[in-house]
Structures are given as C-alpha cells and as structure tokens.
N, C-alpha and C positions, 0 to 999 in steps of 0.2 A: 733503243740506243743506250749505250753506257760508256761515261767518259772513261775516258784512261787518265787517272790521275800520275801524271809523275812527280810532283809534289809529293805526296803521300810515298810514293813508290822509293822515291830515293832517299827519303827521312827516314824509312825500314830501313834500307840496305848499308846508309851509312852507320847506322845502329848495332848492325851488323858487324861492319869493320871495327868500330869501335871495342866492341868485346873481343875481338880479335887480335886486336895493338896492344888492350889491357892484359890479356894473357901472356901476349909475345915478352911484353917487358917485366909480366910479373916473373915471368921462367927465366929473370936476366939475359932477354936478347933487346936490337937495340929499336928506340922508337925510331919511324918509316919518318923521313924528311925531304920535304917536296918544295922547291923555290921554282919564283916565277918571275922573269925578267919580261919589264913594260916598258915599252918606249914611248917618249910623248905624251901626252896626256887625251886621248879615243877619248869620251864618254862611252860609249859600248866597251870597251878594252877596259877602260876602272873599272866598271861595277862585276863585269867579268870577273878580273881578278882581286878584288876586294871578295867576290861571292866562292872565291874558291882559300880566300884564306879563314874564312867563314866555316868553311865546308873539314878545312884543315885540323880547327879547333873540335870540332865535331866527333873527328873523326881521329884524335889523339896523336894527331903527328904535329910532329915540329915544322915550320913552315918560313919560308924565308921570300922576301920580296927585293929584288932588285931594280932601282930605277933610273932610266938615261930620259935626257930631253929630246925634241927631234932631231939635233944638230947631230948625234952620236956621229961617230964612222963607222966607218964595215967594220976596220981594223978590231978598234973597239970593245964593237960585239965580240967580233970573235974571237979577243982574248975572254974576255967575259964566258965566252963558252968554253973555251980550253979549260978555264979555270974551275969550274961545275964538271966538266968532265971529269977533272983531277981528285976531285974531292971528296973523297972518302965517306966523310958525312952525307953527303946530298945522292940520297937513293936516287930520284928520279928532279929533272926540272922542265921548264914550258920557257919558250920564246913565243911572248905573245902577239899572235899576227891581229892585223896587217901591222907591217912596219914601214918608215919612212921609205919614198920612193928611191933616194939615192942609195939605199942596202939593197942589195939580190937575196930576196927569202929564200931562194932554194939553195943556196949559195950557206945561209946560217942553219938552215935544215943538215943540211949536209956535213956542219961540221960537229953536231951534238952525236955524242956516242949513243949507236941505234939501243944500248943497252938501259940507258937512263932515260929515252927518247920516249918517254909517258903519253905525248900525247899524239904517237903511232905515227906521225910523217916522215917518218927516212926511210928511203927507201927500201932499206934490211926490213925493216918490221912490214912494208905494204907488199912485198916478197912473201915474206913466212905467210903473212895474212891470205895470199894470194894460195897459196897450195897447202896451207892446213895446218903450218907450223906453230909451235908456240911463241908468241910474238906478241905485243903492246896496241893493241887494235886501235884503230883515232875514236875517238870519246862519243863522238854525235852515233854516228852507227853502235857502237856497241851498249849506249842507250839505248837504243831502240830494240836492239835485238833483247836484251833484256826485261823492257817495260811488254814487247809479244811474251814473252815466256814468262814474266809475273803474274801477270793475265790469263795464261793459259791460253791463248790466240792462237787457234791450229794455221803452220803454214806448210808443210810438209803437201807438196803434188800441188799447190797454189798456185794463181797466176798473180804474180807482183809485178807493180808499175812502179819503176822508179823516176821523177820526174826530176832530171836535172843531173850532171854529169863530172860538179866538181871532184874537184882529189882528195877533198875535204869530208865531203856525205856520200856522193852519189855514186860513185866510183866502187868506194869501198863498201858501201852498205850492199848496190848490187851482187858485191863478190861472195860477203856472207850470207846474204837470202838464195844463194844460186847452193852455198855448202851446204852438203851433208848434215854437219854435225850444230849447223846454225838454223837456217831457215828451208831449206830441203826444196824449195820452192821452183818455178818456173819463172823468168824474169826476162821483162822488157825493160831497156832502156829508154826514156823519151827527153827529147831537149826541145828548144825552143824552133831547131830546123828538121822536125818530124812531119812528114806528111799526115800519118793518121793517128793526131796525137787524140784527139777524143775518142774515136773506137781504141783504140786500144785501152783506154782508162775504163771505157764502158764493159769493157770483158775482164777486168782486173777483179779479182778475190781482196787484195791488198794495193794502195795505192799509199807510196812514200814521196810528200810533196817538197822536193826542195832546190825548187825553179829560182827563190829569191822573189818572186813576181804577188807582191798582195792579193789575195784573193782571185789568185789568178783561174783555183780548182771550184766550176759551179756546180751545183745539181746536176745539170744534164752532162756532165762529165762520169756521174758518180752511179753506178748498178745499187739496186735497192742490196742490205747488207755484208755492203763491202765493209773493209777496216780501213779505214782513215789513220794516214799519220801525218802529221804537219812542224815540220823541221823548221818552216821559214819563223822571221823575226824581224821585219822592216818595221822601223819608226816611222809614224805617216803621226803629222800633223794633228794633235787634239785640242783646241782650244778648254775644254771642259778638264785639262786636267792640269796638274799643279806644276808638274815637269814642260808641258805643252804639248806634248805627243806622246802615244799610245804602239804598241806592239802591236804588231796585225801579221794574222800569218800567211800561208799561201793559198789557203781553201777560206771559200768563205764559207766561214762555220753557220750560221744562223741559218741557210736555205741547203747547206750539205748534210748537218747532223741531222735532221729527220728520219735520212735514208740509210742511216748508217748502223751496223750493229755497234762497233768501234768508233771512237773519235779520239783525240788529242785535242785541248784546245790547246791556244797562245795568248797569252803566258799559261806554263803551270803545265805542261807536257813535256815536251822534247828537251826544253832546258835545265832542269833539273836534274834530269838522268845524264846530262853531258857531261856536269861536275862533278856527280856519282862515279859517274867512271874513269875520269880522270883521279878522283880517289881509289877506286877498284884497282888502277892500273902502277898506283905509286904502290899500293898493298903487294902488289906482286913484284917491284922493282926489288922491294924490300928484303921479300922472301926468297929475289933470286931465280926471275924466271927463268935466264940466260946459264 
C-alpha cells in the first residue's frame, strides 16, 4: 500500500506556479490576482479561505479578501459580483459556499462571469468541461485527477466508482474519469439510493469516495488492490484534541488501507490539491484561457 500524499503533491506544483508568476512578471506581464468573498463567519469556510490566501502568497499572486456578515442581501452580493466582474485587476474570484440560506447560490453562481469563474461552477465552464472544452474545471475533481497522474495511477479501461452525486465532486469528477484525455476509465455512479452499492465497489479498479458519510467505505467494500480516494472531510467530535474534533473521511482508513495499492488519507490528500487547483485554475484565468 502507498499513501498518496497530497500535501507533498501540491507543495510541488505550487512551486511550480510560483516560477511561472516570477517569470510572467519578470518579462513585464502582470501578477495573477485571485479574491475571495466570505460570508459570515463557517469555521470550515475561514480556514478554507485563510488556506487559500496562504496558498496565494506561495504562489506569487496578489490576493484579495472580501467580507459580508450573515445579514448580507442577495442585492448585495451581487453588486459585489458585478463589481469583480468589472475589474480589470481581479483575474479570477470564488463566492465562498455555503452561503446564508436567504441568498439563492445558484442564483450568485450565475451571476459571476463564467470567465473569471475559477472555481468551475457556472454553468458555461460545467458545459465546456462536459464535452472537452477548455474551461475552469471545479478544484476537488481536478485535484484528483491530477494527484492519479502525479502518481502515475493507470486509469485508462478501469472500472471507477464514484460514490456520491454532488455538482460539486461527483458529478463532475465522473465526467472526467469517463474522458478521454482525463481518466479514459469506465464509470459507475453510486449514491445513497443504489441497490448494489457494495458489489459494485467490489468490482471497482478505482473507488472515489464522496458520500459525505464517515467511514462510511469498509473492507469488505473494498477488492484487494484497488485505488482508494477519499474526498470526504466531516468534523466528528475529538475530545483528545485541542480544537475538539478531528477530520474523518468517508473510508475508514485503518481496516481499508491494507487492501489497498493506493490510499489518500484525511487530512493530507484530497484537500490540499483542492487549493492547488484552485491556484492552477487562477494561473490560467491570468494567462487567458477564454
């Protein structure tokens, strides 16, 4: 068995970008500038974007933070977004979800130009992503797809399980492990209203777990030498830690990795390459992918 570090993996690639920015601005073009508007105050949503203006510094771009209480209105926001649209400066920016229940997210999705739309939800970029196009892919899949091909993880004629169906990972990650030019792969969808959700896991080559459900993927889910990826990230209760609770993902690691060639653990896998790519994806807003 061998972890898949994404730690490691995305501390490469943003090292990567980094020579990249330096070069761009050494040849007089201009640094890549990425803001990110936070409603409220999530604990999961800070550290998020605290980790991504972390990620910013790293990675040589200018970075901007905008911040509304919950009380915001829709109105609001989306002058707020009109306004980052307009802005010459600002390659790329993120509305960071979930937002307060009286805004409609699809609604604020809809109104950020698909062209600065970095972190791949409008539906122009889930379009191009859908048939091949060049487009702003959403961050958690295009980690992944990346951390398989750092690794060198053959997926091409594979049978992939994708467990779970959001708009967010499951959806879109399916689309690219079903591509050609991404994961070449054969792919099952599973949710939580699958009749044969354990045989199908047990004939998977690749299982991408992101039910949301702790530990929800056991051994006897798992074929001796599959690839393991684990997307989930629930807070469950720790007395033993200083925060009070711990990250847990959707496999439970300790009786899965044995059987596993591949694993991901949580923390320290799928997350790391999220905000990777969400810098991959400002790199290219910059350069003009549209």
């Amino acid at each position: 068995m061998q972890l898949i570090d994404g730690k490691a993996t995305a501390t490469a690639i943003k090292a990567q970008i980094a020579q990249q920015v330096s070069d761009i601005v050494a040849n007089g073009g201009k640094q890549p500038h990425l803001a990110a508007v936070l409603v409220g105050h999530d604990g999961g949503s800070e550290t998020y974007v605290k980790n991504k203006v972390i990620a910013c510094e790293q990675c040589g771009f200018k970075s901007t933070l905008i911040r509304y209480e919950d009380d915001v209105t829709e109105e609001e926001l989306l002058a707020c977004v009109e306004r980052l649209n307009n802005d010459a400066d600002i390659d790329g920016f993120i509305v960071q979800l979930p937002l307060p229940r009286h805004i409609d997210e699809q609604k604020i999705i809809m109104a950020i130009d698909y062209r600065k739309d970095v972190d791949g939800f409008h539906p122009v970029n889930v379009g191009r992503m859908s048939i091949g196009l060049p487009c702003f892919i959403s961050a958690t899949p295009l980690g992944i797809i990346t951390l398989l091909k750092f690794y060198g993880i053959e997926t091409s004629g594979k049978k992939c399980v994708v467990l779970g169906r959001s708009n967010i990972v499951g959806k879109p990650m399916a689309q690219l492990m079903m591509q050609k030019q991404y994961g070449d792969a054969t792919v099952t969808v599973c949710h939580s209203h699958s009749k044969e959700l354990k045989k199908e896991c047990l004939e998977a080559d690749i299982i991408i777990a992101a039910i949301g459900q702790p530990d929800f993927v056991t051994a006897d889910m798992v074929k001796e030498g599959a690839v393991i990826i684990d997307v989930g990230t629930t807070r469950v209760p720790d007395a033993s830690r200083k925060s009070g609770f711990r990250l847990n993902g959707d496999v439970k690691f300790d009786e899965v990795a044995p059987k596993c060639s591949y694993i991901t653990p949580v923390p320290g896998g799928v997350g790391p390459m999220t905000i990777c790519s969400l810098m991959q994806n400002t790199l290219l807003a910059a350069k003009g992918i549209f």
